[in-house]
N, CA and C atoms of all chains as a GROMACS GRO file, in nm:
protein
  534
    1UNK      N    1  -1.861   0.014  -2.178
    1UNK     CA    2  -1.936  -0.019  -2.057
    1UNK      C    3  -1.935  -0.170  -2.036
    2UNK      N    4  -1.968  -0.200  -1.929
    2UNK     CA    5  -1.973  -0.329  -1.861
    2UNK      C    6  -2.066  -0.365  -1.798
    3UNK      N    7  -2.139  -0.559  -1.826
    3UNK     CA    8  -2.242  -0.520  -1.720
    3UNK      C    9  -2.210  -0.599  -1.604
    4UNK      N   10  -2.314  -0.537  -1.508
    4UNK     CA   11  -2.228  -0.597  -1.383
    4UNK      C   12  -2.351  -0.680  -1.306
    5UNK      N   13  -2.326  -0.762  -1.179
    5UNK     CA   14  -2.411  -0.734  -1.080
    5UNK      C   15  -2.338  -0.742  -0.921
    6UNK      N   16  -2.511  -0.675  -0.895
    6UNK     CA   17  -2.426  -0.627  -0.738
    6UNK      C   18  -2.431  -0.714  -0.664
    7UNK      N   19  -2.325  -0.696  -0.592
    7UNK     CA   20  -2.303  -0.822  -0.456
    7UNK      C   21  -2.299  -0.745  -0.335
    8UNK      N   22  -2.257  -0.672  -0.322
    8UNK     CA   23  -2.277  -0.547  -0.201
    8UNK      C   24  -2.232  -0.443  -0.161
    9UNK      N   25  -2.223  -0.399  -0.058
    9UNK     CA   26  -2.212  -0.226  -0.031
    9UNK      C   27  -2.063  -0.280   0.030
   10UNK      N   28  -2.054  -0.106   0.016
   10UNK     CA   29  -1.907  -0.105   0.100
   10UNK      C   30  -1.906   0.044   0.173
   11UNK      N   31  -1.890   0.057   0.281
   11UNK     CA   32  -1.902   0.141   0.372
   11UNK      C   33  -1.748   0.233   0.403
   12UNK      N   34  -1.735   0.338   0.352
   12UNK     CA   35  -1.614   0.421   0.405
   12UNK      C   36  -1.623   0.557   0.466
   13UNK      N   37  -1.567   0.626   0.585
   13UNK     CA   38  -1.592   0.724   0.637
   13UNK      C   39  -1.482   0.836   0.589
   14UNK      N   40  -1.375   0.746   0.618
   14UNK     CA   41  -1.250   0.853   0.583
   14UNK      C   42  -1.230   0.846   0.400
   15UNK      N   43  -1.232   0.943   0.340
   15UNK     CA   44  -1.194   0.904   0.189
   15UNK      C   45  -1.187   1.024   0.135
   16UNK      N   46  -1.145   1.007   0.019
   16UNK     CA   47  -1.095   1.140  -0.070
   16UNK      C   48  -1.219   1.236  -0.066
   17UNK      N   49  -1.188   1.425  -0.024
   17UNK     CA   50  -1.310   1.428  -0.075
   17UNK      C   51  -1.438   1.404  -0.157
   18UNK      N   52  -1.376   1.398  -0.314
   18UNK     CA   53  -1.450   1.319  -0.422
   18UNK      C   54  -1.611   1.253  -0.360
   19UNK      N   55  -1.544   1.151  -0.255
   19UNK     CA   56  -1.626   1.040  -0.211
   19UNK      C   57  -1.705   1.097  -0.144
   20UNK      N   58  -1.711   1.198  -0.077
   20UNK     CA   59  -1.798   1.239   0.031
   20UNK      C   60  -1.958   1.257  -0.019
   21UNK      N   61  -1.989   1.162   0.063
   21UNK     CA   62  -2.184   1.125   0.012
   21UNK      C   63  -2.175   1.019  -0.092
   22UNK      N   64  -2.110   0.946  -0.132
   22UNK     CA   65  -2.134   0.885  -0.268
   22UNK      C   66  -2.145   0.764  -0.224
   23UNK      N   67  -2.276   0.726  -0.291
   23UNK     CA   68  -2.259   0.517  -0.265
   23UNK      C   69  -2.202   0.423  -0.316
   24UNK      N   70  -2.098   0.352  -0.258
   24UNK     CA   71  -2.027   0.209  -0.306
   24UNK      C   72  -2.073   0.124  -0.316
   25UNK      N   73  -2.092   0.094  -0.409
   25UNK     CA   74  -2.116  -0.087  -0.430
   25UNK      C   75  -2.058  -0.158  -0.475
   26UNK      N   76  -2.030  -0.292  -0.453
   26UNK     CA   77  -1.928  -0.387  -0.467
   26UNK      C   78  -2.030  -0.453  -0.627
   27UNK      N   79  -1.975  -0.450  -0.695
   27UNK     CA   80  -2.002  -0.507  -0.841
   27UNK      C   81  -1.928  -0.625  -0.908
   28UNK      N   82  -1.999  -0.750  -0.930
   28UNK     CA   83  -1.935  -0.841  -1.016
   28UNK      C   84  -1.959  -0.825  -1.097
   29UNK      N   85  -1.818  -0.836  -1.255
   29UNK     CA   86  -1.846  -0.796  -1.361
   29UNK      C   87  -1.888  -0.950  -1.441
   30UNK      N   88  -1.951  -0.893  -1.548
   30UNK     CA   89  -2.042  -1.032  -1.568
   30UNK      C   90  -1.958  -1.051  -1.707
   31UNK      N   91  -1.884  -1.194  -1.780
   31UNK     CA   92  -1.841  -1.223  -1.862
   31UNK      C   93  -1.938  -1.232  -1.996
   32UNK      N   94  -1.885  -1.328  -2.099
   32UNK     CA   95  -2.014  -1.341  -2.232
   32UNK      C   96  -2.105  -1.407  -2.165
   33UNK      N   97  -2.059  -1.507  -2.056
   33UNK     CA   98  -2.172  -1.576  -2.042
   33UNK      C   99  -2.235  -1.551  -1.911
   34UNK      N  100  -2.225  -1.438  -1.901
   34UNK     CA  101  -2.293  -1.394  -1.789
   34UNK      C  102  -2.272  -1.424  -1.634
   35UNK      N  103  -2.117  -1.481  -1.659
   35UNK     CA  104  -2.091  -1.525  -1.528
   35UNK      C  105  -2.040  -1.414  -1.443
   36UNK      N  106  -1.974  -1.469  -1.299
   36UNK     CA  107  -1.914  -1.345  -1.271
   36UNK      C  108  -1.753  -1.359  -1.311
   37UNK      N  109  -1.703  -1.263  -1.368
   37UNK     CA  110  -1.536  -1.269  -1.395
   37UNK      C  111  -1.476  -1.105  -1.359
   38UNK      N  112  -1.428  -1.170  -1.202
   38UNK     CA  113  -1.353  -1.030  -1.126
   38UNK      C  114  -1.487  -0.948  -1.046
   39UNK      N  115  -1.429  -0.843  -1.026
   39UNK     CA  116  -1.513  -0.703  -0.934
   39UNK      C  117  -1.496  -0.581  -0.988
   40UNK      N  118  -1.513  -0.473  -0.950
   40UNK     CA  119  -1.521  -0.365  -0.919
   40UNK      C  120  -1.602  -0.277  -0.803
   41UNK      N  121  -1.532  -0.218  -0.785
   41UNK     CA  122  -1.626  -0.105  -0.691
   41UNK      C  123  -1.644   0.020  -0.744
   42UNK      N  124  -1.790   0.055  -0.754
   42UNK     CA  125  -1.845   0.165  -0.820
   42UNK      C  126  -1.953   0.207  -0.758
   43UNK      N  127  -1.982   0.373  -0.791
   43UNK     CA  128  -2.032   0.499  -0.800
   43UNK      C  129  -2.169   0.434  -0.813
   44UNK      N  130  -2.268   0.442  -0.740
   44UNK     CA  131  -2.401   0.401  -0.791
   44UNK      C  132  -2.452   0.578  -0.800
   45UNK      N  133  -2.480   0.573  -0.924
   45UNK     CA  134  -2.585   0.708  -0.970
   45UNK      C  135  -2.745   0.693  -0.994
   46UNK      N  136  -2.764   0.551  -0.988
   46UNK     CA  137  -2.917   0.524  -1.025
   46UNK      C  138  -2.989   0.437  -0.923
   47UNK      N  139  -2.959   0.417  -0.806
   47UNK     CA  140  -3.026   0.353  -0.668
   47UNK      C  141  -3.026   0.210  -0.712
   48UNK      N  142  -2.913   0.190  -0.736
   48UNK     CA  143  -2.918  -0.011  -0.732
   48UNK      C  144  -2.931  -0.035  -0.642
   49UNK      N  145  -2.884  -0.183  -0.651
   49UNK     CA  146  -2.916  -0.245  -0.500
   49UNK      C  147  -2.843  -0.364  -0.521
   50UNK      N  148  -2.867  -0.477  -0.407
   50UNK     CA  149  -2.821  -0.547  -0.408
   50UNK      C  150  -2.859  -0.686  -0.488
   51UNK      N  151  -2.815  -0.747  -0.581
   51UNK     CA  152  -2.879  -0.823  -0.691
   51UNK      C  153  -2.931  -0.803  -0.762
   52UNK      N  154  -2.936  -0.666  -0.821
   52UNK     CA  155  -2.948  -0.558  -0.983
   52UNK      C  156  -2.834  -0.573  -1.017
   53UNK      N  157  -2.916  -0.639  -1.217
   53UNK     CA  158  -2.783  -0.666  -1.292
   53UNK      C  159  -2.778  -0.477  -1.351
   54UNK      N  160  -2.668  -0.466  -1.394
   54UNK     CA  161  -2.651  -0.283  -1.371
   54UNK      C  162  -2.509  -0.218  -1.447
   55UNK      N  163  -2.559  -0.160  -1.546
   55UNK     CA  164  -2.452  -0.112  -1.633
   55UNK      C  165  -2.370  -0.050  -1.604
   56UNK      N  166  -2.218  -0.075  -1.595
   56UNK     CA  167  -2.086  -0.041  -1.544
   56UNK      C  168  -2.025   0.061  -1.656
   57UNK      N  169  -2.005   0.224  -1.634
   57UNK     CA  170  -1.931   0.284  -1.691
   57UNK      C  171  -1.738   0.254  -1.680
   58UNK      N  172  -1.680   0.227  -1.667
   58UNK     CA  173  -1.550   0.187  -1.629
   58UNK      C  174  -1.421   0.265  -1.706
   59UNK      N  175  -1.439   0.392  -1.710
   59UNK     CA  176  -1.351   0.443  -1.798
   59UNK      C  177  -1.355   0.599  -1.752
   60UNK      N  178  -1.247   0.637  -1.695
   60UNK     CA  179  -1.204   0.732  -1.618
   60UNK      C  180  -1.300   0.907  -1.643
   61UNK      N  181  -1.278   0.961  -1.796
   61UNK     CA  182  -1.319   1.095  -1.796
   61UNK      C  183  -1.478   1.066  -1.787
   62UNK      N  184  -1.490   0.954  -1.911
   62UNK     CA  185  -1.667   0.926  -1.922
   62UNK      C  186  -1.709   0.989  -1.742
   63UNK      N  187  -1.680   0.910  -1.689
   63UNK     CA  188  -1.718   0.886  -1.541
   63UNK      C  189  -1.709   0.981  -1.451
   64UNK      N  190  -1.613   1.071  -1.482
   64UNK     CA  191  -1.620   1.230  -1.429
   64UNK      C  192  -1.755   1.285  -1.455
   65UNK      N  193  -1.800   1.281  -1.591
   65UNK     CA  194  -1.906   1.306  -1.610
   65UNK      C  195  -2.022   1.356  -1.596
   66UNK      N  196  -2.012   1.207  -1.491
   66UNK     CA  197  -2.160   1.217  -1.454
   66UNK      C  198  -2.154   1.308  -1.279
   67UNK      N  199  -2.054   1.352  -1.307
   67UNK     CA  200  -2.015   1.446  -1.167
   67UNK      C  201  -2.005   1.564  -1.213
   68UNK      N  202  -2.009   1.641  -1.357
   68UNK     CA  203  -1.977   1.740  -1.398
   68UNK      C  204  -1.861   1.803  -1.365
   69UNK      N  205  -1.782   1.722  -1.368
   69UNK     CA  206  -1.609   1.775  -1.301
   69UNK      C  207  -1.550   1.702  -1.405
   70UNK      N  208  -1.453   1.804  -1.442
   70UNK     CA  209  -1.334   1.777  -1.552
   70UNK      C  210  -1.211   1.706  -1.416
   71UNK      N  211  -1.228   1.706  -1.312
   71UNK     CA  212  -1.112   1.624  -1.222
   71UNK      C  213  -1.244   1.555  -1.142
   72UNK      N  214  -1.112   1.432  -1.050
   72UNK     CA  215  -1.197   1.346  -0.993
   72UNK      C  216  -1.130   1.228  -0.993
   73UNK      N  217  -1.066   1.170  -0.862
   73UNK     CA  218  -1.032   1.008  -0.891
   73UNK      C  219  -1.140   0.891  -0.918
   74UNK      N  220  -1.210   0.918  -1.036
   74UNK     CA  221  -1.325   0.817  -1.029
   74UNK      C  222  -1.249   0.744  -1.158
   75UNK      N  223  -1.331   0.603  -1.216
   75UNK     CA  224  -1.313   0.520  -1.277
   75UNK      C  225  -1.465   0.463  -1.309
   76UNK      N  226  -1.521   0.371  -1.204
   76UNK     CA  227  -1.646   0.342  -1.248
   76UNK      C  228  -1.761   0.368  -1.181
   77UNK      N  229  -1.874   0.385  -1.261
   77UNK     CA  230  -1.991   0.412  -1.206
   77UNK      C  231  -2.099   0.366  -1.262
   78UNK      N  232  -2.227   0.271  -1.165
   78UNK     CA  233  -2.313   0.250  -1.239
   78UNK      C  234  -2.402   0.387  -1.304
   79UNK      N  235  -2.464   0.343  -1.407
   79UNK     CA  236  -2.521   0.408  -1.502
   79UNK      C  237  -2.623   0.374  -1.534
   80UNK      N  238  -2.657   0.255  -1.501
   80UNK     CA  239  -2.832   0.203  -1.551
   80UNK      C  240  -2.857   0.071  -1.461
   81UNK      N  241  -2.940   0.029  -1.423
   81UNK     CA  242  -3.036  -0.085  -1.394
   81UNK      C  243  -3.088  -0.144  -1.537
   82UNK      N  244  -3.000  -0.224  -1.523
   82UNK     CA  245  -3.072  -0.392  -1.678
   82UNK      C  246  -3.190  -0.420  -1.654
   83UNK      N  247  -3.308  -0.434  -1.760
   83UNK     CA  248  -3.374  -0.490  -1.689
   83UNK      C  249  -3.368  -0.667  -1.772
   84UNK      N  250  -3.292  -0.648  -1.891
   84UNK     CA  251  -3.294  -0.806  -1.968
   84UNK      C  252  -3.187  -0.784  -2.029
   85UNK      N  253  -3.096  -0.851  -2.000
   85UNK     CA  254  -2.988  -0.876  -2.140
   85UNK      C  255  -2.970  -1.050  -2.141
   86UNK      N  256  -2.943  -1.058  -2.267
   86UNK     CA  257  -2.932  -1.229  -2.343
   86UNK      C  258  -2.751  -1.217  -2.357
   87UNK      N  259  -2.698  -1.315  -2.277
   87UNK     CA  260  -2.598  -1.385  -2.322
   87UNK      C  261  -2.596  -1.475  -2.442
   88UNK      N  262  -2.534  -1.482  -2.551
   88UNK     CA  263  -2.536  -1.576  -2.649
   88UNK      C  264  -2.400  -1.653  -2.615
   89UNK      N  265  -2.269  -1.642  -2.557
   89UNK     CA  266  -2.204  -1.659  -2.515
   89UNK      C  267  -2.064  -1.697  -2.703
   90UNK      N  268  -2.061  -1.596  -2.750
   90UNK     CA  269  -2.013  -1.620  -2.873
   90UNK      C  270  -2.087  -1.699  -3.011
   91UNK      N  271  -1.222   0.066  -0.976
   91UNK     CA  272  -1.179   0.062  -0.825
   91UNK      C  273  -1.169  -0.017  -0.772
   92UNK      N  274  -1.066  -0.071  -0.692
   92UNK     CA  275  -1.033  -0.189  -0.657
   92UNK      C  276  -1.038  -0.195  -0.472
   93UNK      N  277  -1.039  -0.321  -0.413
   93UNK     CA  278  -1.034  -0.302  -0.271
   93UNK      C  279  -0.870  -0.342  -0.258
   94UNK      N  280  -0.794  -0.351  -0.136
   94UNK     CA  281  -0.668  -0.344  -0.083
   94UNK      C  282  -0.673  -0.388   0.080
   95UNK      N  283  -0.511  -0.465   0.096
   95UNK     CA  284  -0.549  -0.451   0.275
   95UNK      C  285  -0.369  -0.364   0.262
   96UNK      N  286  -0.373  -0.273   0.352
   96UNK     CA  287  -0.244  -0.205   0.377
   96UNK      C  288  -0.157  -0.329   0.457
   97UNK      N  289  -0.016  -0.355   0.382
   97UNK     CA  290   0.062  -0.417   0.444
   97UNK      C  291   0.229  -0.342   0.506
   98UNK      N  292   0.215  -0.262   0.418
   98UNK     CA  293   0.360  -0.229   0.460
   98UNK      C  294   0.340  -0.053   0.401
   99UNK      N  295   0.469   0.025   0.452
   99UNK     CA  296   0.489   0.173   0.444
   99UNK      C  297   0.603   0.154   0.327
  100UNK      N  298   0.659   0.239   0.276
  100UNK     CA  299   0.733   0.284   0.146
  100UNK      C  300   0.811   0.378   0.232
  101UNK      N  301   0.908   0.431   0.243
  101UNK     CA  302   0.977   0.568   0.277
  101UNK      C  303   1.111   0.598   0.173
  102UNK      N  304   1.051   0.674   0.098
  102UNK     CA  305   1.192   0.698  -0.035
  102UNK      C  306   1.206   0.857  -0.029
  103UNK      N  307   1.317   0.873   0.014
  103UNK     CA  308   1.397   1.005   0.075
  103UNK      C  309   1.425   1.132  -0.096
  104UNK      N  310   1.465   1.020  -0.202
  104UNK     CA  311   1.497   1.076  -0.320
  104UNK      C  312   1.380   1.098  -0.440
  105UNK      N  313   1.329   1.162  -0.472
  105UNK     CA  314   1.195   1.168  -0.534
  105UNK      C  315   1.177   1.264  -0.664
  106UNK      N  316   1.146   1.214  -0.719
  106UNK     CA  317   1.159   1.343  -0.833
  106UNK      C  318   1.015   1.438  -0.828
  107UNK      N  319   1.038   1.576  -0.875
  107UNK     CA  320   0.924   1.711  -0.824
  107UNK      C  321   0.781   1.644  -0.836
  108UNK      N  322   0.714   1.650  -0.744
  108UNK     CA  323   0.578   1.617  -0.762
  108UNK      C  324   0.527   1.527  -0.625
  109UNK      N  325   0.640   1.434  -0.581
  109UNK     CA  326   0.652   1.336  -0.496
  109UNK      C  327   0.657   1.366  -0.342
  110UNK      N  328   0.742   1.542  -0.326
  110UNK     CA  329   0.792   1.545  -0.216
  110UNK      C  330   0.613   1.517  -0.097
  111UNK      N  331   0.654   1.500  -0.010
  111UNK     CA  332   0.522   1.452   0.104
  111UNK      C  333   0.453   1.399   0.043
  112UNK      N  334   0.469   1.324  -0.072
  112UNK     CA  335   0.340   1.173  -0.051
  112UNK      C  336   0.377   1.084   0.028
  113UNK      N  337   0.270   1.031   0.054
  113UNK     CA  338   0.323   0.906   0.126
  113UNK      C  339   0.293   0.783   0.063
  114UNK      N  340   0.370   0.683   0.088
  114UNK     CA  341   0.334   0.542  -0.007
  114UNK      C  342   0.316   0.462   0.100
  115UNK      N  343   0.217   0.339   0.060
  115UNK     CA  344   0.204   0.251   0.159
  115UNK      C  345   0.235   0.127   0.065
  116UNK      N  346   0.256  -0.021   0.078
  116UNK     CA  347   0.223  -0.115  -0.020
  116UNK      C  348   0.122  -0.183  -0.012
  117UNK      N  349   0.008  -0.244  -0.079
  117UNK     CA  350  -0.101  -0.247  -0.076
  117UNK      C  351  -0.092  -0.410  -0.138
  118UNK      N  352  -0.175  -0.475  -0.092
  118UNK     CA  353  -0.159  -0.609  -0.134
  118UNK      C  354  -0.359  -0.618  -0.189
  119UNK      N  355  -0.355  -0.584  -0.299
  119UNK     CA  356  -0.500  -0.622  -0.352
  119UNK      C  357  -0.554  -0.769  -0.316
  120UNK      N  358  -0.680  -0.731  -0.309
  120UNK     CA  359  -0.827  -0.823  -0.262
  120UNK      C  360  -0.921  -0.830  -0.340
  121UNK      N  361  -0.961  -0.953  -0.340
  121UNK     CA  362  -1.026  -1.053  -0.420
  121UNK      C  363  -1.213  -0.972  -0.332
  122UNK      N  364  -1.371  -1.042  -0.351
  122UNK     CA  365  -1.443  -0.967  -0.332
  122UNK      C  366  -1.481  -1.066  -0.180
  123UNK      N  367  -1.385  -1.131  -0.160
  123UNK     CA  368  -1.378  -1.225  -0.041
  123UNK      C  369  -1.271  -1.165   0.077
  124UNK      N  370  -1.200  -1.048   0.008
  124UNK     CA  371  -1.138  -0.996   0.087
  124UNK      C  372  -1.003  -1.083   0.125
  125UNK      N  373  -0.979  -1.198   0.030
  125UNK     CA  374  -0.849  -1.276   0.015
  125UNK      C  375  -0.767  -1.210  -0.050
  126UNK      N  376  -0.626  -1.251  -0.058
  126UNK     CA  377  -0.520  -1.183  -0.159
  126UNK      C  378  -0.516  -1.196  -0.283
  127UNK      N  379  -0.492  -1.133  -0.339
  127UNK     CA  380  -0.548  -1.142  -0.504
  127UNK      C  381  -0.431  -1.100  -0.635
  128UNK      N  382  -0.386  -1.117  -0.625
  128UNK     CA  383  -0.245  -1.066  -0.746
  128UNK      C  384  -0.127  -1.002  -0.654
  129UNK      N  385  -0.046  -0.953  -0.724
  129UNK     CA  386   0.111  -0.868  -0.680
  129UNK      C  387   0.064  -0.784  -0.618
  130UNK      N  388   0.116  -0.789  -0.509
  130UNK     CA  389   0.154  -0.633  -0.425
  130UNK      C  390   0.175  -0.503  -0.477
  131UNK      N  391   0.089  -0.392  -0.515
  131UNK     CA  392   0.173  -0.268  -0.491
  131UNK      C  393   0.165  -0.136  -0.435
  132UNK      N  394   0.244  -0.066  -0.497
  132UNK     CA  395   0.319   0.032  -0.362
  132UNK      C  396   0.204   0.182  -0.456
  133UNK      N  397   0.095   0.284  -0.391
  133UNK     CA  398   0.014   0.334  -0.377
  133UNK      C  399   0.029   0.467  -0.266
  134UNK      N  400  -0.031   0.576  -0.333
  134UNK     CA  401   0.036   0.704  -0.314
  134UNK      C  402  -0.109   0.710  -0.151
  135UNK      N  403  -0.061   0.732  -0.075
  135UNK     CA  404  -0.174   0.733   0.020
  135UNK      C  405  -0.295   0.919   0.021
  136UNK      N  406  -0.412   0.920  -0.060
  136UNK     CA  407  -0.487   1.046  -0.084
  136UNK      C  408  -0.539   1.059   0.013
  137UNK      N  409  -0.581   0.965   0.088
  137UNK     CA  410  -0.683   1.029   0.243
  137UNK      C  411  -0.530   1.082   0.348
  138UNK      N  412  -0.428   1.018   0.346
  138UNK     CA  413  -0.336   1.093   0.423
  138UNK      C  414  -0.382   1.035   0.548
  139UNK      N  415  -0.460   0.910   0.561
  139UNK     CA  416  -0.457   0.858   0.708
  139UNK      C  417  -0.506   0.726   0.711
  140UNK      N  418  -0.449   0.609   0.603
  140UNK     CA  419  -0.480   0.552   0.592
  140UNK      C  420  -0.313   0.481   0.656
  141UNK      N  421  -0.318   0.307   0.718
  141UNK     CA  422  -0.208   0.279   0.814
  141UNK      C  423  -0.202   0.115   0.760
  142UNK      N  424  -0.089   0.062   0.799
  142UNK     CA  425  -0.118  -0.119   0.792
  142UNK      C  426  -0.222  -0.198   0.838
  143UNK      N  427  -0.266  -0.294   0.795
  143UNK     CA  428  -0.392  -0.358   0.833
  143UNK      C  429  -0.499  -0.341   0.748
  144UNK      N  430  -0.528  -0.182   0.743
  144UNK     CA  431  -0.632  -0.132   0.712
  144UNK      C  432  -0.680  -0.172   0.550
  145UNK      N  433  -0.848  -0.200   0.524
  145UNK     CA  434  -0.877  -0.208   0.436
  145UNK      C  435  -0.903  -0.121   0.354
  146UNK      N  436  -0.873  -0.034   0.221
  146UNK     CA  437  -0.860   0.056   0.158
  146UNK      C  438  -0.976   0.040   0.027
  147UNK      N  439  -0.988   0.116  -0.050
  147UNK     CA  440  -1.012   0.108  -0.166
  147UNK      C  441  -0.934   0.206  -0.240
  148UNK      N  442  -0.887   0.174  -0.371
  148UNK     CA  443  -0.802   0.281  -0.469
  148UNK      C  444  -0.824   0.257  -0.544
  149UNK      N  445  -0.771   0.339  -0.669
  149UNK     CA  446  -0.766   0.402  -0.825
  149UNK      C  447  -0.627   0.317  -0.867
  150UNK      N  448  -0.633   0.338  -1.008
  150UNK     CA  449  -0.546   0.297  -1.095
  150UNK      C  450  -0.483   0.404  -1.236
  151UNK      N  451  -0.389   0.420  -1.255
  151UNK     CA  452  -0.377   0.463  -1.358
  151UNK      C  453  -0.384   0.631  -1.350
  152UNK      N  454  -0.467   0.671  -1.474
  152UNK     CA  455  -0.462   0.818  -1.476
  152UNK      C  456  -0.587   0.894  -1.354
  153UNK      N  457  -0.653   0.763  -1.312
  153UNK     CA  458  -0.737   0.843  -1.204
  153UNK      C  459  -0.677   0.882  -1.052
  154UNK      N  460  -0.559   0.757  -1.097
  154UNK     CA  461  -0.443   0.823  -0.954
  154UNK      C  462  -0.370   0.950  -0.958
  155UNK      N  463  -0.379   0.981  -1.076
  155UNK     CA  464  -0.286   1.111  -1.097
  155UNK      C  465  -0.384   1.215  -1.023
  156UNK      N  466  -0.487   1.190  -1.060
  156UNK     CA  467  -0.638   1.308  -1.024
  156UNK      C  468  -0.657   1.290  -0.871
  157UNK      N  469  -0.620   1.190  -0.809
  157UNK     CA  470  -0.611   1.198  -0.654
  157UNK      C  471  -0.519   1.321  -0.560
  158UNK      N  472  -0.425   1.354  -0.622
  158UNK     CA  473  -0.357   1.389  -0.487
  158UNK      C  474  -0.338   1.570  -0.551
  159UNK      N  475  -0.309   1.637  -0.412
  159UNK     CA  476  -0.320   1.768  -0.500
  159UNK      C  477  -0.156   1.826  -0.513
  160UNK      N  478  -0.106   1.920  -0.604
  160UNK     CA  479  -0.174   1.927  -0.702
  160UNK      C  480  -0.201   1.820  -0.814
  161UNK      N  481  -0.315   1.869  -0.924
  161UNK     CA  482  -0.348   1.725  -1.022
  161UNK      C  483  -0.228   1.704  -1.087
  162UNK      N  484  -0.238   1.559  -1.136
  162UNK     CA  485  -0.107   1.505  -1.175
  162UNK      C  486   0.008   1.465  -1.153
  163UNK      N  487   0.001   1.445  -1.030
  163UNK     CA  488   0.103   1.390  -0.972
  163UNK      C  489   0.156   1.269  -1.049
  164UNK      N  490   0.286   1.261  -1.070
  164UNK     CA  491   0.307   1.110  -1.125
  164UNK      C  492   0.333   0.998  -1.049
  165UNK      N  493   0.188   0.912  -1.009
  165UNK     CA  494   0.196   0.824  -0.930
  165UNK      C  495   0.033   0.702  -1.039
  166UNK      N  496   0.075   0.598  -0.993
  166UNK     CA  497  -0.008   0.474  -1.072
  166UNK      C  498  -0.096   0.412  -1.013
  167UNK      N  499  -0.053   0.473  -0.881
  167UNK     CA  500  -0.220   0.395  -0.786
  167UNK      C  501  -0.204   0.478  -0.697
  168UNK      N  502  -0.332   0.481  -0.632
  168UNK     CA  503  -0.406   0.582  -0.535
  168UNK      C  504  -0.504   0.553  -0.417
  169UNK      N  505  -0.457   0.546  -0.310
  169UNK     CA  506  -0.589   0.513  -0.201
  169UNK      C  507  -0.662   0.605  -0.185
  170UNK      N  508  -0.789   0.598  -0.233
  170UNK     CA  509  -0.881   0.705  -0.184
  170UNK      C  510  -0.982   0.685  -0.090
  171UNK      N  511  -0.961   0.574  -0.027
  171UNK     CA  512  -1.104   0.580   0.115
  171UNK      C  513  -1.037   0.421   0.187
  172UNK      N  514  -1.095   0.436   0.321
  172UNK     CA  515  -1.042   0.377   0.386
  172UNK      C  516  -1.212   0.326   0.464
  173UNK      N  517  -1.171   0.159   0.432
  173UNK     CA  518  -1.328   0.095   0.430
  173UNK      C  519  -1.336   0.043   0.569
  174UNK      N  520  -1.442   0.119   0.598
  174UNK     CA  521  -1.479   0.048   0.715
  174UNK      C  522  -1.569  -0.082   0.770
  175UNK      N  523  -1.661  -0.079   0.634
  175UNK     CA  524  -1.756  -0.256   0.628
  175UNK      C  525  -1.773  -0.255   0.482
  176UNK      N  526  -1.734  -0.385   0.450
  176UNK     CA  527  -1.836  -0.424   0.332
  176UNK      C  528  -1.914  -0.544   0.386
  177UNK      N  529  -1.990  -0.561   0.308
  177UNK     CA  530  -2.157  -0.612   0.297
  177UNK      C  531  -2.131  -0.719   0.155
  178UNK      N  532  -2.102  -0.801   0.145
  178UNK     CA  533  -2.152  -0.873   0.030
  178UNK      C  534  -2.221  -1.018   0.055
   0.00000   0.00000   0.00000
């Protein structure tokens, strides 16, 4: 897992079934030191929002998962709302 | 999952079993600024109505295989939604 935070939504109408109803959020993934290093876009399962730091599943079957489907083009999905994590940065 | 802007179409006539009617588009990945962001590539189109211009989001890897039917297709990237706003 990865943690992330959110930077914002992303809005799609046309998309794989899979997607149909599911919320996007645009996620920066947070380095050791808590910076941001890169994105993702992910599955919110736990009502983030925008500027919740927020635990990133990022690994394909895990992430089916939480859909109860053995298929599924998914990859990542939040999984938790942080409420404290400490960077020590190595 | 990554975002994309559609730049160009693919049309390859010779295909090995699995391929026949996909369609490929080439996809030039985006940064969360919606700038260009690494190499171009070429992405099996799953909504089936996604065009140039357009901003996409897709899969990578074995979750592209799980995009298109039937499962497993052998393909390495996958558009699965076609974005109409982001918000950041």
């Amino acid at each position: 897992m990865k943690v992330g935070k959110v930077a914002g939504t992303v809005v799609s109408t046309i998309n794989h079934p899979f997607y149909d109803g599911q919320k996007l959020l645009l996620c920066h993934v947070l380095d050791r030191s808590g910076e941001p290093d890169g994105y993702t876009i992910a599955v919110d399962r736990v009502d983030a929002g925008v500027g919740d730091t927020v635990l990133i599943v990022d690994e394909g079957s895990s992430a089916r998962q939480f859909f109860g489907l053995d298929t599924g083009p998914v990859r990542a999905v939040i999984a938790g709302i942080v409420d404290e994590v400490e960077f020590s940065d190595g | 999952m990554q975002l994309g802007r559609v730049t160009g179409t693919v049309v390859a006539t010779i295909k090995v079993d699995g391929l026949e009617g996909v369609r490929f588009l080439i996809v030039q990945p985006v940064d969360e600024h919606l700038d260009p962001a690494g190499t171009p590539i070429v992405a099996a189109d799953a909504v089936h109505m996604a065009g140039p211009g357009e901003l996409v989001y897709f899969v990578a890897s074995r979750e592209a295989a799980e995009a298109l039917e039937p499962r497993f297709v052998p393909v390495d990237h996958a558009i699965v939604g076609i974005v109409d706003e982001v918000h950041v």
